[in-house]
C-alpha positions in Angstrom: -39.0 29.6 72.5 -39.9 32.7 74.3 -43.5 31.7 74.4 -42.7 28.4 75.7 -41.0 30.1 78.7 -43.8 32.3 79.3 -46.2 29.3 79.3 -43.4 27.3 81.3 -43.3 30.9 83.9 -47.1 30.6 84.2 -47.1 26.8 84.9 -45.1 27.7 87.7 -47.2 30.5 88.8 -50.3 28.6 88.7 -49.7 25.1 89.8 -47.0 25.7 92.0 -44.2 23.3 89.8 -40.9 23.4 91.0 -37.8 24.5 88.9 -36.8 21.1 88.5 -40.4 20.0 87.4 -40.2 22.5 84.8 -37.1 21.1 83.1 -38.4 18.0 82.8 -41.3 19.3 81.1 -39.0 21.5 78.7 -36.4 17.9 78.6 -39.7 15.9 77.7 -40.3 18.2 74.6 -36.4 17.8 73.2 -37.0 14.2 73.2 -40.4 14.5 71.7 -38.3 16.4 69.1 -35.4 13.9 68.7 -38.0 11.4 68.7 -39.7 13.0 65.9 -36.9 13.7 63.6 -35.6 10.1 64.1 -38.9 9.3 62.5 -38.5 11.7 59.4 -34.9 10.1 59.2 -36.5 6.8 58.4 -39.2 8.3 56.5 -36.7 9.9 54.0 -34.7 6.9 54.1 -37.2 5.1 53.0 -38.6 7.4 50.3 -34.5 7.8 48.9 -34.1 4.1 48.5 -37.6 2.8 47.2 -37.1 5.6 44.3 -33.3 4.6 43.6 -34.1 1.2 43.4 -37.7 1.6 41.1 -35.6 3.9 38.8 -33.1 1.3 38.4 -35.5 -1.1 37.8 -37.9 0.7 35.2 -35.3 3.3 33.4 -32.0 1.4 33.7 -31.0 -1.1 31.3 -27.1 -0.3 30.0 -24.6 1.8 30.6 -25.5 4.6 28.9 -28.8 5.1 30.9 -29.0 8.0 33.4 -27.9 6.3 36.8 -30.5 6.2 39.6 -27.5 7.2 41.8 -26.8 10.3 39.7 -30.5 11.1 39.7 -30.7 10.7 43.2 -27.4 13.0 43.9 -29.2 15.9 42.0 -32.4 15.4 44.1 -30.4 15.7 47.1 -28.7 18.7 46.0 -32.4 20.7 45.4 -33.8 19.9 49.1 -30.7 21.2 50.1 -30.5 24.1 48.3 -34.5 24.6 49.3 -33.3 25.1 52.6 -35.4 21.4 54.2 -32.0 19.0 55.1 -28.8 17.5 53.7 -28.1 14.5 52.5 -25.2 12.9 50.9 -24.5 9.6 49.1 -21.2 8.0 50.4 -19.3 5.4 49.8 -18.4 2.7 52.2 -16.6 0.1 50.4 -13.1 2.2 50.1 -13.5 2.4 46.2 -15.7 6.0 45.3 -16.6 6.3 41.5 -16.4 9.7 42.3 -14.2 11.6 45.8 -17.2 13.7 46.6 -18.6 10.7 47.9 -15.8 10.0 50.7 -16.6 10.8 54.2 -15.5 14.2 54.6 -15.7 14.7 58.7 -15.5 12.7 61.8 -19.1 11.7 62.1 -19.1 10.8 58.4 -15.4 8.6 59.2 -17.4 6.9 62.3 -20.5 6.2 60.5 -18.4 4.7 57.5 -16.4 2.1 59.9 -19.4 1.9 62.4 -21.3 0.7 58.5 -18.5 -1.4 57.8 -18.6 -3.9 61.6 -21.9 -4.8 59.9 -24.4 -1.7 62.0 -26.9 -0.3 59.8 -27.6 3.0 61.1 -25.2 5.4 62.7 -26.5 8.8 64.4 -25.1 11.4 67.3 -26.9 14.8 67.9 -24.9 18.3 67.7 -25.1 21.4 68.1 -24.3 24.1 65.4 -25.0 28.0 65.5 -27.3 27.1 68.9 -29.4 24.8 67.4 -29.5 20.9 67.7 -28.7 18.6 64.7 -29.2 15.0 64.0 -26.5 13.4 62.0 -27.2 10.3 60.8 -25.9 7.7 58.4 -27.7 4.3 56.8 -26.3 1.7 54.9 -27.2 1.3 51.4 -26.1 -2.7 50.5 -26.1 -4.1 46.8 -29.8 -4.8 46.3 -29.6 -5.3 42.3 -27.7 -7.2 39.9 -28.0 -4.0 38.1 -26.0 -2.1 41.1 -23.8 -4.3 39.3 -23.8 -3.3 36.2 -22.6 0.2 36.4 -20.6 -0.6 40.2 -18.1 -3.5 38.5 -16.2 -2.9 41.8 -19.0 -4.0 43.6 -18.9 -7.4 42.4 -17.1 -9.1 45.1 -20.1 -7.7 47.6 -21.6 -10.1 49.8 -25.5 -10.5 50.4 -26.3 -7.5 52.5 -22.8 -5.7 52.9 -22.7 -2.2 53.3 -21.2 -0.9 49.9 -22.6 2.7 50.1 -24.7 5.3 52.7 -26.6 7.8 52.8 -25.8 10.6 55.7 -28.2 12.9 57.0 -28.0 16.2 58.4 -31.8 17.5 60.0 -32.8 20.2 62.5 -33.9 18.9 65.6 -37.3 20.9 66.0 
């Protein structure tokens, strides 16, 4: 940050840029990174659900198996703890197989009903400690008649409905 201002400080000297020139420059760059970690949002999204959805298919076949969801869970769990983002695994259809997995604050609440009026993707940007977040929140629908198999409470789902999400947490940098 400092050396941004220093470069910003020598624009100015240089080129003669006004204040307000200056802060669209340094307003240009916070969208560039908003802009940026929207894209790692999908990208993640993307990753998470392909690999829930190819371990269901390829390692689940009862009951008894290990669920993709659980397998996921843990996964989430170690980038967290490693310090890269947060992401949790709600549900959305108002009937958890576990309670961690009930929205827990007021984004989370907004996303769920926003998910439930049929959106797909939820997000605000906030601040914590100084630094700018982006929460955001996908839906996850039934995808599998296996879903099905360990998610009986799913059965009732219609084609594309919202039954669970996935809600981010990322630095904006």
């Amino acid at each position: 940050m400092a050396r941004l201002i220093v470069t910003l400080t020598l624009l100015v000297t240089l080129t003669g840029c006004t204040l307000s020139q200056v802060a669209s420059v340094k307003g240009s760059a916070a969208d560039a990174a908003l802009s940026r970690t929207r894209k790692q949002v999908r990208m993640l999204d993307d990753i998470y659900k392909t690999t829930v959805v190819l371990i269901t298919d390829k390692y689940v076949h009862g009951k008894d198996d290990f669920p993709a969801g659980s397998a996921a869970v843990a996964l989430f769990e170690a980038v967290e703890k490693n310090g890269w983002h947060k992401v949790r695994l709600l549900d959305v259809a108002g009937d958890p197989i576990r309670n961690k997995n009930t929205a827990k604050d007021p984004f989370e609440k907004a996303g769920v009903a926003a998910l439930k009026k049929g959106e797909s993707y939820f997000e605000e940007v906030a601040s914590k400690n100084g630094k700018q977040q982006l929460r955001a929140m996908t839906a996850i629908p039934v995808v599998s008649k296996k879903c099905i198999m360990c998610h009986e409470n799913y059965k009732d789902a219609k084609a594309g409905e919202a039954i669970g999400a996935l809600s981010y947490t990322l630095a904006v940098e």
